[in-house]
C-alpha angles and dihedrals in degrees: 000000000000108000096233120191134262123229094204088052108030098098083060092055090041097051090045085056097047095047097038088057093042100058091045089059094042090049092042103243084129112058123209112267096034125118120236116221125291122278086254101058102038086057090046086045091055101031086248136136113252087242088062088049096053084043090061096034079062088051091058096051098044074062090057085242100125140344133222116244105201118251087005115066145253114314127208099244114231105231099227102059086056089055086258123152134218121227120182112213112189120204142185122255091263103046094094089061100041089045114016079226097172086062092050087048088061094045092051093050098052077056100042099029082165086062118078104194109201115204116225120186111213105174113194114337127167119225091271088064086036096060093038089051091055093032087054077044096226089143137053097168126030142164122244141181132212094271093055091052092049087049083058098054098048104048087049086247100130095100088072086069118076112226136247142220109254102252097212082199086072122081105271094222096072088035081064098045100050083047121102129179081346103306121107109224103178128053105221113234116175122344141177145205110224112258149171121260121194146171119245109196091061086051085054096049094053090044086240125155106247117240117278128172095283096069118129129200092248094053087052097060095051093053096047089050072052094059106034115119115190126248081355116062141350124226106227125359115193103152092185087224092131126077087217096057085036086059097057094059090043103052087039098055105018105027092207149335126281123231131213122224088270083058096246125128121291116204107167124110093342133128092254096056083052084053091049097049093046082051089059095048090060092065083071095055112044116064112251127239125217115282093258102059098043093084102048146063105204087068099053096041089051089052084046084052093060098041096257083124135061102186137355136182111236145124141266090256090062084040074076087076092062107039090098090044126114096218129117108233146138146199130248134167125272110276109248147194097253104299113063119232124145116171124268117234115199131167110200128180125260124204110197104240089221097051111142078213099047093138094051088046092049082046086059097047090050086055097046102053085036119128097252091048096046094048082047082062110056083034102055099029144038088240126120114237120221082228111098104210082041094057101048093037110139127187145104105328109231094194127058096237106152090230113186105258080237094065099127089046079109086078103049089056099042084120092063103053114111137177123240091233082063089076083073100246132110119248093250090049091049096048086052093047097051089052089069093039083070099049092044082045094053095051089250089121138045116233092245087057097041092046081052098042096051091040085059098056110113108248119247114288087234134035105280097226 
């Protein structure tokens, strides 16, 4: 039977067909020069009647996309012949699920038709792929977290990134830490405090108390020995593998680190080798997972997803695994020593200060910390804008997301965040340092020899704050 068109349902089809058109444009997957389908089947592919297609196909001129050749059909424009410019904006392998970017970068495009954004995947890089790719000048925006930007620092390299007026509607602590000799050279985006997550049917069935700011470690670990289930779920799961998760012990329980008189790193008989130690302790206490799962966080939440874990530290960005799940859970702060701290994860936007484009770049990053894109963030994710009246945002929620009812617990514990480089040590030295932590932590090294080898590592070339 022929699919006919409701009338009732025909402006959804249309604006599938319009938007699906138009990001395939945008992403490339329609070149310029090619023709799109036929108006029939176009109309037979979205249930429409050919005069709504042509309606929609009209939408996508007037946006300088393609044009309609009589008697042959609709062609892809080439930008450039419509005095367009192409920018390249390179982003990390999670920023489609902490920001839904390839969403944004629609939504850019329907209000700067002249911009082709150009997403370029980057995955993981360290700063040395990061300045070949801007002094080969492949990138003219880019993301970038706080360890980038630390990379940055301490390589000299700033002066690559082009600088920003300070936004005063954005929270002032990411302003400051994207902030360097007074100029502020990314524009913070989206940003999280580290936090528990849990899951609280398996605290009800074992009649627990679920976890509040007062927890202690110690607490933590009673509670998860509560809710382990042999050979079918652990209680708690926190392999320290991550610098960020590492931090949190350390500055709790060691504030920072000490310097000698050369400026490295002393370890002996300080509070931080107490820290270290107590860090180490911890591996023969929590119930390993295999080798694959302990470096990512896909893999546990999934596990967390299935009830083969009670509780987790994470972040809001990884909350972003679990906003489709049917699972009753909920978000804490991270248990503490006494004084409460946890580390603070933000992604901010770099322009390259050397971008043939640099006013159309600048034009992105506005976009993307405006009022309505920011709003789009904290609607449509579980992801923390860097906007202020766009994370606390409160109303009726348009899209299903299966948010924590603890959601707005980031901005009870604002005092606590802290940076890593608050533990008074340089992101190079850090990334050393945590080399041998995972050694020491895996038993591979005696405390005298790891308290040696880190005490050896160069300081950072520049003041780390």
């Amino acid at each position: 039977m022929e699919r006919r068109p409701s009338r009732k349902t025909f402006r959804p089809r249309l604006d599938e067909m319009v938007s699906s058109i138009r990001n395939n444009i945008i992403t490339g997957n329609l070149e310029p020069g090619q023709y799109l389908s036929s108006e029939k089947q176009l109309a037979e592919q979205y249930g429409l009647s050919v005069q709504s297609v042509r309606k929609g196909l009209e939408l996508l001129v007037g946006e300088g996309l393609i044009v309609k050749i009589p008697k042959v059909g609709s062609q892809v424009v080439d930008p450039a012949e419509k005095g367009a410019v192409t920018i390249r904006f390179g982003y990390t392998s999670t920023i489609p699920d902490d920001a839904d970017i390839h969403s944004l970068i629609a939504l850019f495009h329907r209000e700067h038709p002249t911009i082709r954004v150009q997403a370029v995947p980057l995955g993981e890089i360290g700063h040395d792929q990061f300045k070949s790719y801007l002094d080969l000048g492949m990138l003219d925006v880019m993301t970038m977290n706080y360890d980038s930007f630390c990379q940055f620092r301490e390589n000299g390299c700033l002066d690559d990134l082009d600088g920003f007026a300070r936004k005063e509607e954005l929270y002032p602590f990411l302003n400051d830490a994207f902030t360097q000799d007074g100029t502020l050279r990314v524009q913070p985006f989206v940003f999280s405090p580290m936090i528990l997550c849990y899951n609280r049917s398996h605290f009800a069935q074992k009649g627990l108390q679920e976890p509040n700011s007062g927890w202690s470690w110690q607490r933590l670990f009673e509670c998860a020995e509560s809710l382990r289930i042999p050979n079918e779920r652990l209680g708690f799961h926190c392999y320290f593998s991550t610098s960020n998760r590492a931090s949190v012990l350390l500055m709790q329980r060691g504030h920072a680190f000490e310097r000698g008189e050369d400026g490295r790193i002393r370890l002996e008989g300080t509070r931080m080798m107490d820290a270290l130690r107590y860090s180490r302790d911890i591996y023969e206490h929590i119930p390993s997972l295999p080798n694959s799962l302990m470096d990512w966080d896909a893999p546990k939440m999934e596990m967390f997803r299935q009830g083969k874990l009670s509780i987790v530290m994470t972040s809001y960005f990884v909350l972003n695994h679990l906003r489709d799940a049917e699972l009753d859970y909920d978000i804490a702060p991270v248990p503490h020593f006494g004084e409460a701290l946890t580390v603070l994860l933000m992604i901010g936007l770099a322009v390259h200060r050397h971008s043939k484009h640099k006013e159309a770049a600048h034009k992105l990053v506005e976009f993307m910390t405006s009022a309505k894109t920011q709003l789009f963030i904290r609607q449509q994710t579980c992801s923390l804008p860097a906007r202020i009246t766009a994370a606390e945002w409160s109303g009726p929620e348009a899209t299903a997301i299966n948010r924590p009812s603890r959601f707005s617990l980031f901005r009870e514990i604002i005092p606590s965040y802290r940076l890593f480089t608050d533990l008074n040590i340089g992101e190079g030295e850090y990334r050393k340092l945590f080399y041998e932590l995972q050694l020491y932590w895996a038993g591979l090294l005696d405390e005298e020899t790891f308290r040696s080898r880190v005490e050896a590592i160069a300081p950072a070339a520049v003041p780390v704050s």
